[in-house]
PDB file of the backbone (N, CA, C, O) and the ligand in Angstrom, with CONECT records:
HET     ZN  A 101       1
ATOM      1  N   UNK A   1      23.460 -33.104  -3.127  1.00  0.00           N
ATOM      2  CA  UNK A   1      24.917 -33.193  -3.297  1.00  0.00           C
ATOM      3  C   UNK A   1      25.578 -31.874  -2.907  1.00  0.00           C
ATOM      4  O   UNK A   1      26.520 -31.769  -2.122  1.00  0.00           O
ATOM      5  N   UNK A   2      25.038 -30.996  -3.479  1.00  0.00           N
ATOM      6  CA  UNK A   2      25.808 -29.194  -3.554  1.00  0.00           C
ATOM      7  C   UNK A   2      25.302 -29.045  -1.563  1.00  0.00           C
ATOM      8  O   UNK A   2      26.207 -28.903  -0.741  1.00  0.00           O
ATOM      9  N   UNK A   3      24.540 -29.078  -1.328  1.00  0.00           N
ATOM     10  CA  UNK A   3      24.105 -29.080   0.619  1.00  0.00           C
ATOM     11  C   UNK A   3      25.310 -29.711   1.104  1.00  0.00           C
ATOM     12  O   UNK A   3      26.104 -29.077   1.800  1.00  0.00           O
ATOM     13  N   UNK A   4      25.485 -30.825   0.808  1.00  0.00           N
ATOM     14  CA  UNK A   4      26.586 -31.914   1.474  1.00  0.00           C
ATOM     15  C   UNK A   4      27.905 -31.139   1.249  1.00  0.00           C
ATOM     16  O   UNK A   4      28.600 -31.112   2.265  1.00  0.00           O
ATOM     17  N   UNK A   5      28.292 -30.669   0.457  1.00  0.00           N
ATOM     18  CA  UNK A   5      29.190 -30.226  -0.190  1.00  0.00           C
ATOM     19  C   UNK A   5      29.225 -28.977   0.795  1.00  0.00           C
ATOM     20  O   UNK A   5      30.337 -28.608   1.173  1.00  0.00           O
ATOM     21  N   UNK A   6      28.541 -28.565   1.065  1.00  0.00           N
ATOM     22  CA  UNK A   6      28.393 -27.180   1.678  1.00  0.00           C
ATOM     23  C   UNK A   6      28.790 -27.261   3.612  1.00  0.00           C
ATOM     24  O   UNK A   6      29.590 -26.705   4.365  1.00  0.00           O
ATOM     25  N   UNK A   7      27.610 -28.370   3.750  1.00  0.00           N
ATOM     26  CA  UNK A   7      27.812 -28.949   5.139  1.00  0.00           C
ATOM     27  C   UNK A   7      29.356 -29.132   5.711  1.00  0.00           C
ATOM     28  O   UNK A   7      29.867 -28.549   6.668  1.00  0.00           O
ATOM     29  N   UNK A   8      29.974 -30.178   4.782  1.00  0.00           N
ATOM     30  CA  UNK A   8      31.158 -30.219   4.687  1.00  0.00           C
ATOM     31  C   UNK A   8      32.226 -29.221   4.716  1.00  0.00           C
ATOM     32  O   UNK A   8      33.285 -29.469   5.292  1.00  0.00           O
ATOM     33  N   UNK A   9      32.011 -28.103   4.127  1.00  0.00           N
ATOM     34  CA  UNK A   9      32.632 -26.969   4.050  1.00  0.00           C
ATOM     35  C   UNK A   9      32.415 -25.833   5.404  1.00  0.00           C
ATOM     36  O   UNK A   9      33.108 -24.853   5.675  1.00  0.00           O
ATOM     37  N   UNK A  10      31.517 -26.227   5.929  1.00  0.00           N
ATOM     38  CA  UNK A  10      30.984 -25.104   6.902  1.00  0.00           C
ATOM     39  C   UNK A  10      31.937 -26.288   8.430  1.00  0.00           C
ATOM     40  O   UNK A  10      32.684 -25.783   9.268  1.00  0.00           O
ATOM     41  N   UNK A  11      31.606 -27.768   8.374  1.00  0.00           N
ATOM     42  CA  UNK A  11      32.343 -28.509   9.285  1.00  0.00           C
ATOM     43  C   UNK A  11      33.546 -28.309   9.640  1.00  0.00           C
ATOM     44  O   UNK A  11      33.896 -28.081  10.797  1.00  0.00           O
ATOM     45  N   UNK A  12      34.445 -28.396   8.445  1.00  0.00           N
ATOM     46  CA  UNK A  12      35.633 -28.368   8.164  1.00  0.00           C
ATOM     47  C   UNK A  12      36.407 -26.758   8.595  1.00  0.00           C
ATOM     48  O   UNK A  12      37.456 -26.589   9.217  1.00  0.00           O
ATOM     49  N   UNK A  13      35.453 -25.692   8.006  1.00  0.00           N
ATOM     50  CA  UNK A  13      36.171 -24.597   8.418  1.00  0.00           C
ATOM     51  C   UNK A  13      35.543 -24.315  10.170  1.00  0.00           C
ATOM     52  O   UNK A  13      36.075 -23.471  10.890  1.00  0.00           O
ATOM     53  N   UNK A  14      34.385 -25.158  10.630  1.00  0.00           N
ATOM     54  CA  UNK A  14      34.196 -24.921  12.116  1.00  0.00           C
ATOM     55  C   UNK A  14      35.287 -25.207  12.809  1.00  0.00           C
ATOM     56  O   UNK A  14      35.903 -24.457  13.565  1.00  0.00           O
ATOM     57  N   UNK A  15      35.537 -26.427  12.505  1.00  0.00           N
ATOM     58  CA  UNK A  15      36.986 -27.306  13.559  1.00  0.00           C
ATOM     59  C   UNK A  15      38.065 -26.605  13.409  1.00  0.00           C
ATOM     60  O   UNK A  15      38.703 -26.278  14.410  1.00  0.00           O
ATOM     61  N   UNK A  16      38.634 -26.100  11.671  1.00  0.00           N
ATOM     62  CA  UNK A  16      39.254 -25.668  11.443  1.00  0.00           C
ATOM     63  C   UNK A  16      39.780 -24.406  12.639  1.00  0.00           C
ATOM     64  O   UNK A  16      40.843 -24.364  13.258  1.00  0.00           O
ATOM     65  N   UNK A  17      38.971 -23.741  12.669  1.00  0.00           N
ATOM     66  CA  UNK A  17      39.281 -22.075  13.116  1.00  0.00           C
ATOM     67  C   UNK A  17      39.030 -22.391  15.073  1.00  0.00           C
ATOM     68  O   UNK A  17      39.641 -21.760  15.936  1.00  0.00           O
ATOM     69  N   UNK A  18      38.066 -23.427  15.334  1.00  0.00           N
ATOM     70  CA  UNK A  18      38.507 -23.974  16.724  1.00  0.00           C
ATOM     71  C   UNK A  18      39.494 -24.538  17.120  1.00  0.00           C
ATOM     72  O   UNK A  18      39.716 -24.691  18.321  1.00  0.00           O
ATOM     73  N   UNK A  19      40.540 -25.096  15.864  1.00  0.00           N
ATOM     74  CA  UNK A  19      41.700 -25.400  16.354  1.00  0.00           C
ATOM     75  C   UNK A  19      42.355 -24.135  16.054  1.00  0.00           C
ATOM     76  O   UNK A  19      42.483 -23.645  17.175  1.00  0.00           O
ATOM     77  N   UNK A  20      42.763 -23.450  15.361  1.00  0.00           N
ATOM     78  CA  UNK A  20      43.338 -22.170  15.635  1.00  0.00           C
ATOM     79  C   UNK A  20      43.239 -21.327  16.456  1.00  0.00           C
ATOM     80  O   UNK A  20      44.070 -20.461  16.731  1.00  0.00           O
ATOM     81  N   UNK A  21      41.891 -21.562  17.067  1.00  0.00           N
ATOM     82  CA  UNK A  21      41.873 -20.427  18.239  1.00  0.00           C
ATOM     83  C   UNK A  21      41.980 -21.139  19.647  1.00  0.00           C
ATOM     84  O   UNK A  21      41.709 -20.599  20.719  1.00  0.00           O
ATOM     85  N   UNK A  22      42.349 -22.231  19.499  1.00  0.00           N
ATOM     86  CA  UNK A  22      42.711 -23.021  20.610  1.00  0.00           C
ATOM     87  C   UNK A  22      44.418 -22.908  20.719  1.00  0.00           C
ATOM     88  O   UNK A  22      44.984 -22.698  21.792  1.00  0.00           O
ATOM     89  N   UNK A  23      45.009 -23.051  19.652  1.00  0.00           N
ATOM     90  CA  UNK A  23      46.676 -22.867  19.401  1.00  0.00           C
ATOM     91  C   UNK A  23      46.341 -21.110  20.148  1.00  0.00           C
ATOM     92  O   UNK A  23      46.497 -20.559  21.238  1.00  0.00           O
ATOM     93  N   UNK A  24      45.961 -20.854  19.170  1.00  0.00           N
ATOM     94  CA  UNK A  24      46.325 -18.841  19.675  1.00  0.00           C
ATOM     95  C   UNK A  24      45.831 -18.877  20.859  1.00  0.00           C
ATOM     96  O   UNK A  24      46.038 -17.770  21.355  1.00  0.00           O
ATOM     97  N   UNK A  25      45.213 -19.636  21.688  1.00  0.00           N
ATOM     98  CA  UNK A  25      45.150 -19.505  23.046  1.00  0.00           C
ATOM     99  C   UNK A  25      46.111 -19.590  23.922  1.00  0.00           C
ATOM    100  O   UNK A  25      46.394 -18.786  24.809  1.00  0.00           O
ATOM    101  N   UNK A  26      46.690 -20.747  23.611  1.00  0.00           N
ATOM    102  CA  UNK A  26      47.799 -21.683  23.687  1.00  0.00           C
ATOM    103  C   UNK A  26      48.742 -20.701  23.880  1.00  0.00           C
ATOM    104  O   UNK A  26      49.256 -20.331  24.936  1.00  0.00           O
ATOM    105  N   UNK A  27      48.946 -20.256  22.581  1.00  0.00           N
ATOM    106  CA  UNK A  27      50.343 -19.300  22.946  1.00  0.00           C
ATOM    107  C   UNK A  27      50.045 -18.311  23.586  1.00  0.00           C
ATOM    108  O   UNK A  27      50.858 -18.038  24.469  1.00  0.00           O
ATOM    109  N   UNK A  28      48.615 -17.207  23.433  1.00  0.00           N
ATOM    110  CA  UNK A  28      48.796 -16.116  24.246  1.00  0.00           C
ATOM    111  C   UNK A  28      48.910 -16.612  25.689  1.00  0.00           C
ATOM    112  O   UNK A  28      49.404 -15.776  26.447  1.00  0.00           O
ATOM    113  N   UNK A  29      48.618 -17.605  26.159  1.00  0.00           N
ATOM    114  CA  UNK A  29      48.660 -17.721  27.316  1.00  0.00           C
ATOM    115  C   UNK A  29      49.964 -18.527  28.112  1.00  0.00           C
ATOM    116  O   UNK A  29      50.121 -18.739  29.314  1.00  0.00           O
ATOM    117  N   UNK A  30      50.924 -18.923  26.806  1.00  0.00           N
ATOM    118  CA  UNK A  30      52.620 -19.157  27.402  1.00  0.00           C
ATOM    119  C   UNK A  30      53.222 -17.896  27.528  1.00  0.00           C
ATOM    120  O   UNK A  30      54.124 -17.748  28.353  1.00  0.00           O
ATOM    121  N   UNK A  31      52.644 -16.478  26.449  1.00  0.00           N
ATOM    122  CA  UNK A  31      53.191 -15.792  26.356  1.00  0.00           C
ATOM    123  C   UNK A  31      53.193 -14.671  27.403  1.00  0.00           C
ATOM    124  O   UNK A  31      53.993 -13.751  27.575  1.00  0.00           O
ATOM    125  N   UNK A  32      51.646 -15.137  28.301  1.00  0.00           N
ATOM    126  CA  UNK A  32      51.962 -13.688  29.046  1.00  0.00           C
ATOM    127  C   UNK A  32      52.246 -14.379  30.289  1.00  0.00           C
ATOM    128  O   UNK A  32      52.672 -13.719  31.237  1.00  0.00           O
ATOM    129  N   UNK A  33      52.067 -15.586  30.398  1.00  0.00           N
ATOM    130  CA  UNK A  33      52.330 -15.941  31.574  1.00  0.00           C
ATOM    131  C   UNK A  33      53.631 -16.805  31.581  1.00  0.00           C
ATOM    132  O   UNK A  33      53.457 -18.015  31.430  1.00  0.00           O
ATOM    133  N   UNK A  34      54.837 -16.381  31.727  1.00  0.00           N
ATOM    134  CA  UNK A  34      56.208 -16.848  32.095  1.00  0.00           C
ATOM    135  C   UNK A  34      56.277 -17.442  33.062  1.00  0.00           C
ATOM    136  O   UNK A  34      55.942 -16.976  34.151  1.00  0.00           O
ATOM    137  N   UNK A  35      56.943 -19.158  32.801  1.00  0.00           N
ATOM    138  CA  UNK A  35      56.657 -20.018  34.204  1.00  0.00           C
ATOM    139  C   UNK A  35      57.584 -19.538  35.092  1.00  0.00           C
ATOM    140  O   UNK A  35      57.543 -20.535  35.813  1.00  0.00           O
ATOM    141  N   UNK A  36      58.454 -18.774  35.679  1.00  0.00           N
ATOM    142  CA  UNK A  36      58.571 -18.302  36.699  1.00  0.00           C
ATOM    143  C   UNK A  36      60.139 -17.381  36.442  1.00  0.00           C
ATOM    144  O   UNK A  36      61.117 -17.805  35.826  1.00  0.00           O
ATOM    145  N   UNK A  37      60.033 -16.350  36.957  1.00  0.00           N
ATOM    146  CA  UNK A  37      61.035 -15.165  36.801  1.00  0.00           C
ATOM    147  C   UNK A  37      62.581 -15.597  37.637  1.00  0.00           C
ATOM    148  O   UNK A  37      62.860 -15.699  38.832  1.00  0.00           O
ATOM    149  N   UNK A  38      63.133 -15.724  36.770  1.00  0.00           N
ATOM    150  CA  UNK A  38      64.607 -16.134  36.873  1.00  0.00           C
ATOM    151  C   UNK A  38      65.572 -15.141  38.340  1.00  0.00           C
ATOM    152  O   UNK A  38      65.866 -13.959  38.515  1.00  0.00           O
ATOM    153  N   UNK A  39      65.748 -16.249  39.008  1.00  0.00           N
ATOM    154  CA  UNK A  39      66.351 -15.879  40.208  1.00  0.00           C
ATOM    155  C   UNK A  39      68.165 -14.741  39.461  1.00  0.00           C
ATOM    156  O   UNK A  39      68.871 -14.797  38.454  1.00  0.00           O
ATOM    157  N   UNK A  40      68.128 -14.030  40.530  1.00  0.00           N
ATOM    158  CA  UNK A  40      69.207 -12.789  40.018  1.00  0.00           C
ATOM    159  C   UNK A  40      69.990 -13.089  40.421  1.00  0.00           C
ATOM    160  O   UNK A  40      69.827 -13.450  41.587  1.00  0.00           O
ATOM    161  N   UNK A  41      71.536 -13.210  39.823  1.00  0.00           N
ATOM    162  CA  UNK A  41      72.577 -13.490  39.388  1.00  0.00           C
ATOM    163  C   UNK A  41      73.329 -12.355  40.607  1.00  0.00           C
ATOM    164  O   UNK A  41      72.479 -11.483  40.793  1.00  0.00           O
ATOM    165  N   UNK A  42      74.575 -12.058  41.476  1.00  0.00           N
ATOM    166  CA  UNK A  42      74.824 -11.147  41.951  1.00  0.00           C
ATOM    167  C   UNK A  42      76.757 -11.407  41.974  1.00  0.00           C
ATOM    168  O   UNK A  42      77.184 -12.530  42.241  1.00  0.00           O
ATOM    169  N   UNK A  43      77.239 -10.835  41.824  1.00  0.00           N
ATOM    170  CA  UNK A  43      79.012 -11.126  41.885  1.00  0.00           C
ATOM    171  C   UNK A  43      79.331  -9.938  43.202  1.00  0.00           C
ATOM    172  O   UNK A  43      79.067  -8.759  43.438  1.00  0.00           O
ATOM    173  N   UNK A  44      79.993 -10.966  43.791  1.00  0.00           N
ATOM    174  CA  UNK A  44      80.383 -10.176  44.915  1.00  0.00           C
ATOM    175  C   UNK A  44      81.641  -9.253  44.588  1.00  0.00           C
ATOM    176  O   UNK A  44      82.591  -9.754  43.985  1.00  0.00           O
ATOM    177  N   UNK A  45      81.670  -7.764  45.017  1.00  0.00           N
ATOM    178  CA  UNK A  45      82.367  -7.188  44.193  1.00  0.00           C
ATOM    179  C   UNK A  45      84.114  -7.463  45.421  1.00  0.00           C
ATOM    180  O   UNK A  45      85.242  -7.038  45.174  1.00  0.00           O
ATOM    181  N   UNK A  46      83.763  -8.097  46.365  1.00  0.00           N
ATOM    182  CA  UNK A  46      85.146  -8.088  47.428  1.00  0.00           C
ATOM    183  C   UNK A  46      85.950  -9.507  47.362  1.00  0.00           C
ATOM    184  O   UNK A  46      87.123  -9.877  47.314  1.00  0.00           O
ATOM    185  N   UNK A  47      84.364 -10.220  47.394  1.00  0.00           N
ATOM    186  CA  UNK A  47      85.299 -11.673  46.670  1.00  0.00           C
ATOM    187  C   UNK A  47      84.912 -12.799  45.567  1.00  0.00           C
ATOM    188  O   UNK A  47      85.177 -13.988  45.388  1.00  0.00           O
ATOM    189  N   UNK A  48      84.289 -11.980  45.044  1.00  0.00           N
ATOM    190  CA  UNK A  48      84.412 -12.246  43.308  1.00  0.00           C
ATOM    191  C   UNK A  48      83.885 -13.527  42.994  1.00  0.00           C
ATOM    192  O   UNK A  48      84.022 -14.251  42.008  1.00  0.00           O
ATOM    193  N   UNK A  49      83.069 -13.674  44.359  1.00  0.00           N
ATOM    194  CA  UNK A  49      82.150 -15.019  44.342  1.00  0.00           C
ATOM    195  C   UNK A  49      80.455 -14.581  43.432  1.00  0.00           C
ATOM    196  O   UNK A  49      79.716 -13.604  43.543  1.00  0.00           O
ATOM    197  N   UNK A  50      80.394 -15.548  42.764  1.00  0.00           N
ATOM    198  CA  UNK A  50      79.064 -15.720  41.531  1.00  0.00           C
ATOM    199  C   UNK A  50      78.122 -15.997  42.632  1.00  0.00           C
ATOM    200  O   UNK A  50      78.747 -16.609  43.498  1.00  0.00           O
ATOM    201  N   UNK A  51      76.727 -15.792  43.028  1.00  0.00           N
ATOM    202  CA  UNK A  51      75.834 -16.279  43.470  1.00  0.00           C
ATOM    203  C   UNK A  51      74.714 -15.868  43.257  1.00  0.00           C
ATOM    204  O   UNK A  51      74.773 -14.670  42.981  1.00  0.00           O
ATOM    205  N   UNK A  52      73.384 -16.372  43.238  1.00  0.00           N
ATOM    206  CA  UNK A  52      72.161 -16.158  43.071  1.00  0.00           C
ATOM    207  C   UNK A  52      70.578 -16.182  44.263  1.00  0.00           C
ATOM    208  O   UNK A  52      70.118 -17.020  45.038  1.00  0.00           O
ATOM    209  N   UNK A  53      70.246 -15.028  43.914  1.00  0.00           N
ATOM    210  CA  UNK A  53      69.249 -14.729  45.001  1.00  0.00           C
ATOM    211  C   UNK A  53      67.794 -14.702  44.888  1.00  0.00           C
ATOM    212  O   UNK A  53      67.637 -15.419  43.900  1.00  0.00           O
ATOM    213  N   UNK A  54      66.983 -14.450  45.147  1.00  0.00           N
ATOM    214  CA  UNK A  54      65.191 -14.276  44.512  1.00  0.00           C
ATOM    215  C   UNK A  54      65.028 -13.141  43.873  1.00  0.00           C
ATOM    216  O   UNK A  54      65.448 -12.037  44.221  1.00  0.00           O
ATOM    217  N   UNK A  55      64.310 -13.459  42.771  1.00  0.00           N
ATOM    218  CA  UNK A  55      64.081 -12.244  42.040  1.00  0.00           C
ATOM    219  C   UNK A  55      63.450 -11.112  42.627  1.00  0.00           C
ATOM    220  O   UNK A  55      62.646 -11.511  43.470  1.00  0.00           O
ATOM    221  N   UNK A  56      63.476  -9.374  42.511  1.00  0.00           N
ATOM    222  CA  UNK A  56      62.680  -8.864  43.574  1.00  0.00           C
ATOM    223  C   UNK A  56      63.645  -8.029  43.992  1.00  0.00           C
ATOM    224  O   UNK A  56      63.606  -6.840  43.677  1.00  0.00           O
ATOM    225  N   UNK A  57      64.697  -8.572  44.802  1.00  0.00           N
ATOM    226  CA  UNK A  57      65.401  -7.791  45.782  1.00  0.00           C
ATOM    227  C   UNK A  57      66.815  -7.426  45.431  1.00  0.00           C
ATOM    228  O   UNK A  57      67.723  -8.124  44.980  1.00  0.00           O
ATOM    229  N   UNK A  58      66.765  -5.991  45.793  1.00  0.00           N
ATOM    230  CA  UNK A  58      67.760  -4.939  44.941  1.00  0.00           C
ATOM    231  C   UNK A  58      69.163  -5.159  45.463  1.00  0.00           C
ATOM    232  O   UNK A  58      70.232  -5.120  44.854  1.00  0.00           O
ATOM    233  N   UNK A  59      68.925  -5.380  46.626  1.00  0.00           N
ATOM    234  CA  UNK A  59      70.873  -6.293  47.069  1.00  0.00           C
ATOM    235  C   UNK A  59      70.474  -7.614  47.806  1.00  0.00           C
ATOM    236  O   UNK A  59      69.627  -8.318  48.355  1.00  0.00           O
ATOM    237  N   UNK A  60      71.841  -7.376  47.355  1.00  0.00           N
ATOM    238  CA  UNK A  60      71.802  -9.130  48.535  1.00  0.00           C
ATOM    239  C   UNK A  60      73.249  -9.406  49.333  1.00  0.00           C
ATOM    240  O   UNK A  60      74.364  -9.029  48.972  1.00  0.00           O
ATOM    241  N   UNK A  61      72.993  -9.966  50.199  1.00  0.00           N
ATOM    242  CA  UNK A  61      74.511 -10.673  51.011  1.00  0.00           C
ATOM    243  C   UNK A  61      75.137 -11.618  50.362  1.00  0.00           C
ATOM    244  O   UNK A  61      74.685 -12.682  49.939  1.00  0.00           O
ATOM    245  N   UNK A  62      76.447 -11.089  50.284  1.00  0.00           N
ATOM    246  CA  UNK A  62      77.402 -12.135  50.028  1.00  0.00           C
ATOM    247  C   UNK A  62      77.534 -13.542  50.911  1.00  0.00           C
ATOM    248  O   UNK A  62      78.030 -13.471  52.036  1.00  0.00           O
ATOM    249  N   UNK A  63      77.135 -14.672  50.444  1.00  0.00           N
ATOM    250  CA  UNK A  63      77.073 -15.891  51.301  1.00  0.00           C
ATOM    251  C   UNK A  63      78.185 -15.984  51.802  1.00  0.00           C
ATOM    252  O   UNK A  63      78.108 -16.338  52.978  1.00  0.00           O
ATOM    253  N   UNK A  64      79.817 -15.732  51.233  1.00  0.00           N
ATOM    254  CA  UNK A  64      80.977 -15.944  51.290  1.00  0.00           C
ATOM    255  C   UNK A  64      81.732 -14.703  52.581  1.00  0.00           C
ATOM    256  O   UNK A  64      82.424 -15.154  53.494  1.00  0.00           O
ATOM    257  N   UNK A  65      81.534 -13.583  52.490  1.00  0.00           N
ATOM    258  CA  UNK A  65      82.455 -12.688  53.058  1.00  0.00           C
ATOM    259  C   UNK A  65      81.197 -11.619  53.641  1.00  0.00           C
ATOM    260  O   UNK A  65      81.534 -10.758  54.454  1.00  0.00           O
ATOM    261  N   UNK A  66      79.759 -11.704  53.204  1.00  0.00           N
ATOM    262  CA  UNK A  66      78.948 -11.068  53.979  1.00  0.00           C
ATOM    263  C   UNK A  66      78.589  -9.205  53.150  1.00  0.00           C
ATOM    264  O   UNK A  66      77.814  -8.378  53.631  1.00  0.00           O
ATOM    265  N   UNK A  67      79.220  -9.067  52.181  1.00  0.00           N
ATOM    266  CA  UNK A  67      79.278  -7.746  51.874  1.00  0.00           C
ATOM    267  C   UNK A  67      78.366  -7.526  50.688  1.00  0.00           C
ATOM    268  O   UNK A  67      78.565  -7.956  49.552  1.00  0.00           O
ATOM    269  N   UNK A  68      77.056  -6.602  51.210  1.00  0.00           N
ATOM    270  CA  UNK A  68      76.231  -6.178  50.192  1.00  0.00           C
ATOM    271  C   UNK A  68      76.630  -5.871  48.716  1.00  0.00           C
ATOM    272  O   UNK A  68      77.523  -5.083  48.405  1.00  0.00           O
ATOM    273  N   UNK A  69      75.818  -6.628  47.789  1.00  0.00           N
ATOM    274  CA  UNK A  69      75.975  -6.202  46.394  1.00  0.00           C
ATOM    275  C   UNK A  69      75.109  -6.247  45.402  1.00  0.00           C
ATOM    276  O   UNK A  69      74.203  -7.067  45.545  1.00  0.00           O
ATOM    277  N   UNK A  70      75.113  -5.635  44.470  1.00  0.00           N
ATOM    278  CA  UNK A  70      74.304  -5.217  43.902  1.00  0.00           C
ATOM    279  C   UNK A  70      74.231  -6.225  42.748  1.00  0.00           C
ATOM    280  O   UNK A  70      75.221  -6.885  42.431  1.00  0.00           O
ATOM    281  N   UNK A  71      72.500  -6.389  41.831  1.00  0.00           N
ATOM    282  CA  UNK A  71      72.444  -7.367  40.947  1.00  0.00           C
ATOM    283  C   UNK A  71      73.670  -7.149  39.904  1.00  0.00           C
ATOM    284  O   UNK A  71      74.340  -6.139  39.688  1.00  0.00           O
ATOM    285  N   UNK A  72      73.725  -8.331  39.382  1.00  0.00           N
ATOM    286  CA  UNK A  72      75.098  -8.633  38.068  1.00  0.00           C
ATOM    287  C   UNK A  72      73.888  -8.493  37.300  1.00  0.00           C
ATOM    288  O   UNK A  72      72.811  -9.070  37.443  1.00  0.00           O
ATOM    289  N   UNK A  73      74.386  -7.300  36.140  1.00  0.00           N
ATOM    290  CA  UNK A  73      73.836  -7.535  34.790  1.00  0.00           C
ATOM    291  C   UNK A  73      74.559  -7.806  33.983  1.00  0.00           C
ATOM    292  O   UNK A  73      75.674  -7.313  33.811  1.00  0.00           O
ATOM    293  N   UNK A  74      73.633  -9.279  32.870  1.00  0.00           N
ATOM    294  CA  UNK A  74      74.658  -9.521  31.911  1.00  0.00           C
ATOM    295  C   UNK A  74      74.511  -8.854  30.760  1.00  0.00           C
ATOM    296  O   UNK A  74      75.153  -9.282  29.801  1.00  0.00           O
ATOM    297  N   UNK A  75      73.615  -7.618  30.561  1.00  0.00           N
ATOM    298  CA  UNK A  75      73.330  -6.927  29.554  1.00  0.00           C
ATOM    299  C   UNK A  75      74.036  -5.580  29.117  1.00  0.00           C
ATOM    300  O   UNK A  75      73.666  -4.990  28.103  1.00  0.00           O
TER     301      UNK A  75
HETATM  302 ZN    ZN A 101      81.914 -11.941  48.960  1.00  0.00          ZN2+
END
């Protein structure tokens, strides 16, 4: 009875802690890997047009009037 009892206890905390370390996998691995880096936001400073470019690159052309500008931060 007290074996069974034991068996049981050793089962229970096996699965147990394989599902926890399957979750903590889980997340470390949403956490370092971000499904993909948010394209950059840029306001044209001549004509005040909103547009967005690939992440990466430090200016960009205005689609509208053509005039280099620099990323919009919203921070
Ligand atoms: Zn423009």
């Amino acid at each position: 009875m007290r074996a069974e009892h034991l068996i049981w206890i050793y089962v229970v905390l096996g699965v147990g802690s394989m599902t926890a370390l399957a979750l903590f996998e889980e997340y470390r691995r949403r956490s370092f890997n971000p499904p993909r880096a948010p394209d950059l936001v840029f306001r044209c400073r001549q004509c005040s047009l909103v547009y967005t470019d690939d992440p990466g690159v430090e200016r960009s052309r205005c689609p509208g009037c053509g005039v280099t500008n620099e990323p919009y931060d919203f921070r």
